[in-house]
TORPA-112598 format. One record per residue: residue number from 1; x, y, z of N, C-alpha, C, O in turn. Coordinates in pm, whole numbers. Layout:
> zati; neast; nnorth; nup; caeast; canorth; caup; ceast; cnorth; cup; oeast; onorth; oup
> NUM; X; Y; Z; X; Y; Z; X; Y; Z; X; Y; Z
...
//
This chain:
> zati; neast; nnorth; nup; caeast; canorth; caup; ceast; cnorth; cup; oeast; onorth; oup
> 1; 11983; 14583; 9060; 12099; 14590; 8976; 12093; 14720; 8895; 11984; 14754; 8848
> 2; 12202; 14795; 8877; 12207; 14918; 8798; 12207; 14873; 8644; 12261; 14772; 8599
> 3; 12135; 14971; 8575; 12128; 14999; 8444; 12248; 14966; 8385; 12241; 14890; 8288
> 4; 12356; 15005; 8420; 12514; 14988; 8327; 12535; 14875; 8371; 12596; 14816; 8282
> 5; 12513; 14777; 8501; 12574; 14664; 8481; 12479; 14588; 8408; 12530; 14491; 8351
> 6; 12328; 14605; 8388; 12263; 14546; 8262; 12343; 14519; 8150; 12400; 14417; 8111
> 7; 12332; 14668; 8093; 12366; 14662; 7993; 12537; 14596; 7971; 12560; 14518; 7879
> 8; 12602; 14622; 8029; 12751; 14587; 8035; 12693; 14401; 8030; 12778; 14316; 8001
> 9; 12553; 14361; 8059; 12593; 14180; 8059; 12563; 14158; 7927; 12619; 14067; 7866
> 10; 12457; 14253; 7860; 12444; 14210; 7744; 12522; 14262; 7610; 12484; 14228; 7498
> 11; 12631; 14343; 7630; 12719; 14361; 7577; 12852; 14223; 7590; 12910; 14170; 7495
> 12; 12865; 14199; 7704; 12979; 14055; 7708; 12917; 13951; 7668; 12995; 13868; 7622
> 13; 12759; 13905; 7666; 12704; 13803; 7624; 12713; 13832; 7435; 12714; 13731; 7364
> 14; 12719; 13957; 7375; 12735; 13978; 7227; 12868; 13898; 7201; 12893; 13791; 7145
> 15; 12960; 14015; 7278; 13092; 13983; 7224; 13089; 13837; 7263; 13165; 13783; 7183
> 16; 13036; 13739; 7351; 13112; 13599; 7385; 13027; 13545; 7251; 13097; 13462; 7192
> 17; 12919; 13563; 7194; 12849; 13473; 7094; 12970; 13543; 6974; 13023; 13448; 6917
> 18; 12996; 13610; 6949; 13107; 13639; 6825; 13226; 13564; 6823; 13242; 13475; 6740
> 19; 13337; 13599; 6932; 13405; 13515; 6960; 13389; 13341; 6941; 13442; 13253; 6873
> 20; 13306; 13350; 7025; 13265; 13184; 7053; 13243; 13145; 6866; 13330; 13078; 6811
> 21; 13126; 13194; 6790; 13129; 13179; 6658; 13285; 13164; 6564; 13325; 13079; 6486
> 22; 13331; 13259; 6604; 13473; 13261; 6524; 13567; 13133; 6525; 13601; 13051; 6439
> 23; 13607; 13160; 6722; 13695; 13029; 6746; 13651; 12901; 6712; 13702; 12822; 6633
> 24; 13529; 12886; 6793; 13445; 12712; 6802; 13412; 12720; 6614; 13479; 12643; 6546
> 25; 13339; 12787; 6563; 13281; 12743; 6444; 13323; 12774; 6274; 13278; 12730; 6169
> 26; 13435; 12873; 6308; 13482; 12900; 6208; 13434; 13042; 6153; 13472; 13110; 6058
> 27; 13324; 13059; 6262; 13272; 13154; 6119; 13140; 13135; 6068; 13080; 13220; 6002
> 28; 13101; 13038; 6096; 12998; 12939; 6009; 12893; 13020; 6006; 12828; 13053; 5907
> 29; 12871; 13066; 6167; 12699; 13058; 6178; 12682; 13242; 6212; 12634; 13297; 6310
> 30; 12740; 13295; 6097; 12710; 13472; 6086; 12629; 13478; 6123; 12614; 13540; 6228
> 31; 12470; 13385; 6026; 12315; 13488; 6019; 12242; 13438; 6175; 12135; 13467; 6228
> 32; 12336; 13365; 6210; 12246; 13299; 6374; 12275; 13409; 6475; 12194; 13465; 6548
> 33; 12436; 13433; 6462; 12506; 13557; 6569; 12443; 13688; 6529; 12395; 13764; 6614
> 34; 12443; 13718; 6381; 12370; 13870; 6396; 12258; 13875; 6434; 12217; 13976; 6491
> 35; 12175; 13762; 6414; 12003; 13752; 6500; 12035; 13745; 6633; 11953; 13777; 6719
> 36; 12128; 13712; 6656; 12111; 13705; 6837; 12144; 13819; 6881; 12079; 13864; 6975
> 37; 12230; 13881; 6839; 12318; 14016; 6859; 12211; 14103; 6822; 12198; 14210; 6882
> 38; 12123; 14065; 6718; 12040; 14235; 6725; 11934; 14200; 6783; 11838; 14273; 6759
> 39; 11907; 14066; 6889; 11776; 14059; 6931; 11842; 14105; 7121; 11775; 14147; 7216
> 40; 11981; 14077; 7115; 12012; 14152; 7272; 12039; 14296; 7252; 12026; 14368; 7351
> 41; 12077; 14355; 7126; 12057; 14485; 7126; 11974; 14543; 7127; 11984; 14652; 7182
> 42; 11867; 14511; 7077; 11714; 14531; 7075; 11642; 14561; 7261; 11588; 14654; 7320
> 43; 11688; 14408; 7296; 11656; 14388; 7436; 11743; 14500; 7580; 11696; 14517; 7693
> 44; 11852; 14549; 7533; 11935; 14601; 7578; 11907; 14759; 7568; 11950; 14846; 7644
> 45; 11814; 14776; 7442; 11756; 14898; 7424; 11639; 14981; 7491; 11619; 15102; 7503
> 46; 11552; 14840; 7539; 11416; 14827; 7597; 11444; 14839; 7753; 11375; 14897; 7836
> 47; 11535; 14786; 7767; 11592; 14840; 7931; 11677; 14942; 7923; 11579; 14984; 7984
> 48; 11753; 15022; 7912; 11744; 15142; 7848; 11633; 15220; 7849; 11595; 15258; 7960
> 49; 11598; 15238; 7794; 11428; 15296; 7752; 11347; 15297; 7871; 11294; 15403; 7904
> 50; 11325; 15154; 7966; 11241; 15160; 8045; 11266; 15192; 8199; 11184; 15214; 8287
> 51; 11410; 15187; 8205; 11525; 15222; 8294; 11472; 15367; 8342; 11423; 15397; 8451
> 52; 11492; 15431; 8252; 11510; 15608; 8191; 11418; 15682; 8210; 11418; 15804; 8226
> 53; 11304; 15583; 8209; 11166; 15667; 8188; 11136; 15736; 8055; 11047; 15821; 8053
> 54; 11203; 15707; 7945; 11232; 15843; 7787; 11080; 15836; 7816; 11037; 15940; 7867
> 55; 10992; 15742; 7795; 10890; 15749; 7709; 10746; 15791; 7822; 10635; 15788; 7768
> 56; 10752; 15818; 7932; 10714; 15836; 8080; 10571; 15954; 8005; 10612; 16058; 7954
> 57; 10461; 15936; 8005; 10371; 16025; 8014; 10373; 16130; 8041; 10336; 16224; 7971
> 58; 10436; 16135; 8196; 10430; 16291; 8294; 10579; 16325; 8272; 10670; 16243; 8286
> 59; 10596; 16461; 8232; 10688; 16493; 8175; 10707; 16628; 8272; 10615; 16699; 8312
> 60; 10865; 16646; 8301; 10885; 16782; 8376; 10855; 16894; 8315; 10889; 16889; 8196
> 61; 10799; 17007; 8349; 10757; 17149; 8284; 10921; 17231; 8232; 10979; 17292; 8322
> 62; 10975; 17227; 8120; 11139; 17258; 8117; 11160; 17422; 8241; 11270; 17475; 8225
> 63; 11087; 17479; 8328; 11151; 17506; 8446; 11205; 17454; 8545; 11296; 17504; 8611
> 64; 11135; 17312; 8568; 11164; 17222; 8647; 11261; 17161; 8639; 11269; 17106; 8529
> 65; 11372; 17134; 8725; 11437; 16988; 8675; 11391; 16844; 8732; 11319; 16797; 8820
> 66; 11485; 16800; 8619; 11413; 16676; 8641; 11446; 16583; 8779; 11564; 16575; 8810
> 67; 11376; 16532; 8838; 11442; 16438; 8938; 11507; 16315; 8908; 11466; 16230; 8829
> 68; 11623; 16308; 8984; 11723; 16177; 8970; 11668; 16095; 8990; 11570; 16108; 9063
> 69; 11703; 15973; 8939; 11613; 15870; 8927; 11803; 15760; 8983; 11919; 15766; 8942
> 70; 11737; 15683; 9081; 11826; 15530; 9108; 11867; 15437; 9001; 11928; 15334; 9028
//
């Protein structure tokens, strides 16, 4: 599975816990949705990150470019 459709699930899984909070609960349960929301943003970050290689040891010499990565 590609990186953007990752991230694109855990972006619709945010927005459906907001929504869902609003319609179903009123509202009620803010401090539950922002913990969930910053624990898939968090998670959403880490794939990202590990996707990418940012943090990769072996690093191209800046003559080199870098190779594309799938």
């Amino acid at each position: 599975m590609r990186t953007s459709t990752i991230l694109f699930i855990f972006l619709l899984v945010m927005h459906l816990l907001t929504v869902l909070n609003t319609l179903l609960f009123g509202g009620n349960l803010n401090d539950l949705v922002f913990w969930f929301n910053s624990a898939l943003f968090m998670a959403a970050l880490a794939v990202l990150v590990y996707r990418r290689g940012i943090f990769d040891a072996k690093e191209a010499p800046p003559s080199e470019p870098a190779k594309k990565r799938k």
